[in-house]
N, C-alpha and C positions, 0 to 999 in steps of 0.2 A: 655536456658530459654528465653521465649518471649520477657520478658519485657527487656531484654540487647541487643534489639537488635536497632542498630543505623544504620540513612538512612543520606544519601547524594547527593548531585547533583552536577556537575561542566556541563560546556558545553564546545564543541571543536568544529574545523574549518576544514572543510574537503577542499581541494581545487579540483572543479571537472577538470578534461581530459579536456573541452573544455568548452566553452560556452554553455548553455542550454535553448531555449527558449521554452516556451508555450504562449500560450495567453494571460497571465495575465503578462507578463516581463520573463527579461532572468534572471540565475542565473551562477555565477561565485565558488560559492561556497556550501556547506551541514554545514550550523549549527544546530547542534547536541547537547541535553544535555543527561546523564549517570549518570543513578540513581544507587545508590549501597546500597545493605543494608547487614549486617554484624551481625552473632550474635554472643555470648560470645565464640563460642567453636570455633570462626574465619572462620566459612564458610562466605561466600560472596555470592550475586547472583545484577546483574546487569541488565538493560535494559535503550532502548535508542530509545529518541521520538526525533520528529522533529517540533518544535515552528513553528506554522501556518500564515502569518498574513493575508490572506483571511477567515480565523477564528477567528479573533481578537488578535492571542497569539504571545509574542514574548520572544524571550530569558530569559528576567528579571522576564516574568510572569508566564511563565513557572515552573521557577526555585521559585518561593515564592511560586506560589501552593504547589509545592511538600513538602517546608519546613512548611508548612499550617497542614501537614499531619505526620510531626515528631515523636510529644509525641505519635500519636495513632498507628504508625508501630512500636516505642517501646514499648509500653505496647500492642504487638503482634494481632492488627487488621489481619482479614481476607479478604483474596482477595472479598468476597462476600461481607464483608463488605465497601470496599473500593469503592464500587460502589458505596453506599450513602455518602461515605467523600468525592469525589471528582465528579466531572462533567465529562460527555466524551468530551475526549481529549487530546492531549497530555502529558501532566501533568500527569493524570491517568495510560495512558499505558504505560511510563517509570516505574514506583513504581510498578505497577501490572507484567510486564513482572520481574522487578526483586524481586518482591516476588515468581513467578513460578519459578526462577532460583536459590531460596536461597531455598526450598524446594526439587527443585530436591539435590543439594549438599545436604540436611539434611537426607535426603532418601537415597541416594544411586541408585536413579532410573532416565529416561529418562523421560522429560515433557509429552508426548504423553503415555507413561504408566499413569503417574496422571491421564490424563485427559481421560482416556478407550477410547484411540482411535489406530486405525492401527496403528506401525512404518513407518513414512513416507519415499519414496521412492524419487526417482530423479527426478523432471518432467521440461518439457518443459517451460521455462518460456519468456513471450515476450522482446524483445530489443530494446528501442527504440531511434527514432529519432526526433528529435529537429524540431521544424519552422526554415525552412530559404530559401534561393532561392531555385526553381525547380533542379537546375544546384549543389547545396550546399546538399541540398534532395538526391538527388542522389548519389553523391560523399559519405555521410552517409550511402546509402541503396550496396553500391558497397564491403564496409566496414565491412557489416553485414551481405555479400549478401549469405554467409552459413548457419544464425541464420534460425531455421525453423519457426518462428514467429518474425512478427515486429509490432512496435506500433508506430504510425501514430501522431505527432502534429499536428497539426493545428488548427489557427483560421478563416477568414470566408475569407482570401483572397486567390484568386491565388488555389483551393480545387483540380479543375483538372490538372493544370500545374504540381502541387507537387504531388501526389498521380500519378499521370502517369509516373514521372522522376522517383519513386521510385518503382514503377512493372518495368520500363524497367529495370532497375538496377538491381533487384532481385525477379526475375520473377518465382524462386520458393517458396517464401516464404511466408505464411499465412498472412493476414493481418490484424490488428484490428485499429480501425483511434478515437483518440481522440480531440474533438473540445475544452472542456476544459468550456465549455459553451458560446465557441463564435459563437452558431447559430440561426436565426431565424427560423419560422415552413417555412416560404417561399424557405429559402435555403435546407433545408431538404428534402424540397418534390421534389423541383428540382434536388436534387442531388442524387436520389433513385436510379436511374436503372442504372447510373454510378457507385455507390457502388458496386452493384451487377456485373457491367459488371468486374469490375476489381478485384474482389474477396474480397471483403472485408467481415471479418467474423460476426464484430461487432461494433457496434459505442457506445461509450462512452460517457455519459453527453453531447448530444448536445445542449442544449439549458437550459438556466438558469432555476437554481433549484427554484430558487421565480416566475419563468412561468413557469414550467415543468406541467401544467394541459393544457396545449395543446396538449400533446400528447395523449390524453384519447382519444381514440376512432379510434385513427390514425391506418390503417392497415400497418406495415411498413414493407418492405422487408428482411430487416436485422437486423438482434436482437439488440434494443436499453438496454443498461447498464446504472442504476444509481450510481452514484459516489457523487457528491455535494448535491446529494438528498438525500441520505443514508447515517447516522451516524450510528445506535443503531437500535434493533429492533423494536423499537416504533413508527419510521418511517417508517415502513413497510406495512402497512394497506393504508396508503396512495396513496403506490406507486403502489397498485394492478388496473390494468388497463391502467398503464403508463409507467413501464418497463418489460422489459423483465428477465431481471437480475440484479443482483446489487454486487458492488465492496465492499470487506470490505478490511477496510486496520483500522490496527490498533490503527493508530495514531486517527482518527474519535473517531471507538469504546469506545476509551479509554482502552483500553490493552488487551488482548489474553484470557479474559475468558469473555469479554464482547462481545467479534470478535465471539469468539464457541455460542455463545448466538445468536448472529446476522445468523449468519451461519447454525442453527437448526433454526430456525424460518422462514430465507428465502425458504428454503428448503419444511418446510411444508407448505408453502405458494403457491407452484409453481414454484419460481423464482430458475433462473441459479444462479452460484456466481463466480464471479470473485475475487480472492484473489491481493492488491495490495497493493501500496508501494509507502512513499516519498521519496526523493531523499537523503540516509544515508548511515551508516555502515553497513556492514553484521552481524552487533548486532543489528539492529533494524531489521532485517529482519528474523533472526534466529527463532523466533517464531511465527511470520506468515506460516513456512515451516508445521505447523501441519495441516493450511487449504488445502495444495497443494490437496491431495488425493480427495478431493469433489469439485474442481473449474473445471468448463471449461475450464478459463483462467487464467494463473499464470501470474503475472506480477510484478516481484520481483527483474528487476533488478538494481535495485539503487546503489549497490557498483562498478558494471561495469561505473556509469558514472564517479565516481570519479579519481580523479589522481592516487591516490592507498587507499587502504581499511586498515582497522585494523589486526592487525595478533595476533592469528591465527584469519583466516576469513574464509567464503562461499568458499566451492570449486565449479568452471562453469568450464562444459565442452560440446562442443557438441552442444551447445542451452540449456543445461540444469543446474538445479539451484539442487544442492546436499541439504540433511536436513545438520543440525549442529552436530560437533563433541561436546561432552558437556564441553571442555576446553574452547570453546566459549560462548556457550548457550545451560539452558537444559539438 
C-alpha cells in the first residue's frame, strides 16, 4: 500500500584511488547521499546523488530536501509528480531514481522494461584523466593507454603540453577534452586546428555557461558539448545555435525520468547527447546505463576513480561499462 511506504537518506564517504583535479579544485573524496524508500511488503529501492557545491548544494541540503518530500512519498507521490515537489537536482534524482528501483522490485520487471525502452547493452564509456603536469598526464594516459576512449581535464594552462604528453602516451585512444569552463573564445579559436590535428573528438563546456552566447555563430571544428549549460529540457531552446550536443547526467536533471525527458527532446532538437556522471558509486550510475544505447558519448566512469566501489557494483571490462544487475539497481 502506498501510503506505508517510508523514505530515508544517510550520506557516505567514498575515498577516491588518487587525487582528482578539474578546474574548479581537486577532490580527495565522493560524498554521496542514498535515498531508500520501503514499502509495507519490505521491498526497498535505492538511488544515489552527489551534493553539488558549484550548484549551491551540499550534503545537509541535500539531505533536508529529500526529507522536505517525506509525508508525500508516503502517501505514494508519483515520479511525474515529484517533478513539481522538488527542483532539478540532486535531491530529486536520489528519491526519483529510488522510486524506479522500488517499482522495479514491486513489478518484477527491469527499469528499461518500465520505461519501453531497448535492454541496454555494454558500451564504451570514457576514462578519464585528472589536471596535472604534462609528465603526470601522461604517466595517467600510459595507465589507461588500453581504454578506447579518454577524457581530457583541463583548465586554460599548459592545453598543448598536456594533450600532446597524453596522445604520445596513448596514441590509440579516442579522445574527448574537458575544460570544465576554464576557457576564453580567444583560447578556443586558437586552439582549433590543434584539436583536430590530434584527434580530438569533442569538447566539453568550454567556456562558461553565463557566456556561453559566444559561441553562436562560431563555425567550430569539433563538436562542442554542453554540460554547465544544460540541466533539464527547458534549457534546450537556448542552446540551439550554441552546441552541438549536450551532456545529461542526472544529478542536473534531477533523476532518470527527467534525464529520458532531457534526452527525447534533445534528440528532436538535433542535438548529439552525451550521457554523464559525477564522481560516485556504481549506484549512482546504474540508471544513467538506460541512456547508453542513444549517446555518442558514454561517460560513466566514476566508480573507477574511487578506491573501491559498493558491491555488488558495475562490472568494467575492456573499456566498457556493463548495464546493472538488479541486486544493485533496477
Amino acid at each position: 500500500m502506498a501510503g506505508a511506504r517510508r523514505l530515508s537518506a544517510v550520506d557516505q564517504g567514498w575515498p577516491l584511488a588518487r587525487p582528482f583535479a578539474i578546474s574548479r579544485g581537486v577532490k580527495t573524496e565522493a560524498r554521496v547521499v542514498v535515498c531508500e524508500v520501503e514499502d509495507a511488503d519490505g521491498h526497498a529501492g535505492r538511488g544515489e546523488c552527489v551534493p553539488y557545491a558549484h550548484y549551491g548544494e551540499t550534503v545537509d541540503s541535500v539531505i533536508h530536501q529529500i526529507g522536505e518530500v517525506a509525508d508525500a512519498v508516503a502517501e505514494g507521490i508519483s515520479r511525474r509528480g515529484l517533478l513539481d515537489a522538488l527542483p532539478p537536482g540532486a535531491a530529486r534524482n536520489a528519491v526519483d531514481c529510488a522510486l524506479w528501483d522500488l517499482e522495479c522490485k514491486q513489478a518484477g520487471k527491469r527499469a528499461w522494461e518500465l520505461a519501453g525502452l531497448p535492454e541496454p547493452v555494454p558500451a564504451v564509456t570514457a576514462e578519464t584523466i585528472g589536471i596535472a603536469s604534462p609528465q603526470e598526464m601522461a604517466t595517467q594516459a600510459r595507465r589507461l593507454a588500453k581504454a578506447p576512449l579518454l577524457k581530457i581535464k583541463l583548465d586554460g594552462a599548459d592545453v598543448r603540453a598536456r594533450l600532446g604528453a597524453v596522445r604520445d602516451a596513448a596514441p590509440e585512444a579516442r579522445l574527448v577534452v574537458d575544460p570544465n569552463e576554464g576557457w576564453d573564445l580567444h583560447r578556443l579559436e586558437n586552439l582549433a586546428s590543434f584539436l583536430v590535428d590530434i584527434g580530438v573528438e569533442m569538447l566539453e563546456q568550454p567556456v562558461p555557461a553565463h557566456g556561453d552566447d559566444i559561441l553562436r555563430g562560431l563555425s567550430y571544428p569539433v563538436p562542442i558539448c554542453a554540460d554547465e549549460s544544460c540541466h533539464t529540457a527547458r534549457d534546450l531552446d537556448r542552446l540551439v545555435g550554441l552546441y552541438d550536443m549536450v551532456n545529461v547526467k542526472l544529478d542536473k536533471t534531477g533523476g532518470l525520468t527527467a534525464a529520458l525527458d532531457l534526452a527525447d527532446a534533445a534528440l528532436e532538437r538535433g542535438f548529439g547527447l552525451m550521457v554523464g556522471c559525477m564522481v560516485a558509486t556504481s549506484l549512482a550510475m546504474a540508471p544513467a546505463t538506460l541512456l547508453m544505447g542513444r549517446a555518442r558519448v558514454v561517460d560513466l566512469d566514476g566508480p573507477l576513480l574511487l578506491r573501491e566501489d559498493r558491491v555488488p557494483g558495475l562490472a568494467f571490462s575492456g573499456g566498457r561499462i556493463h548495464p546493472p544487475e538488479p541486486d544493485l539497481w533496477g
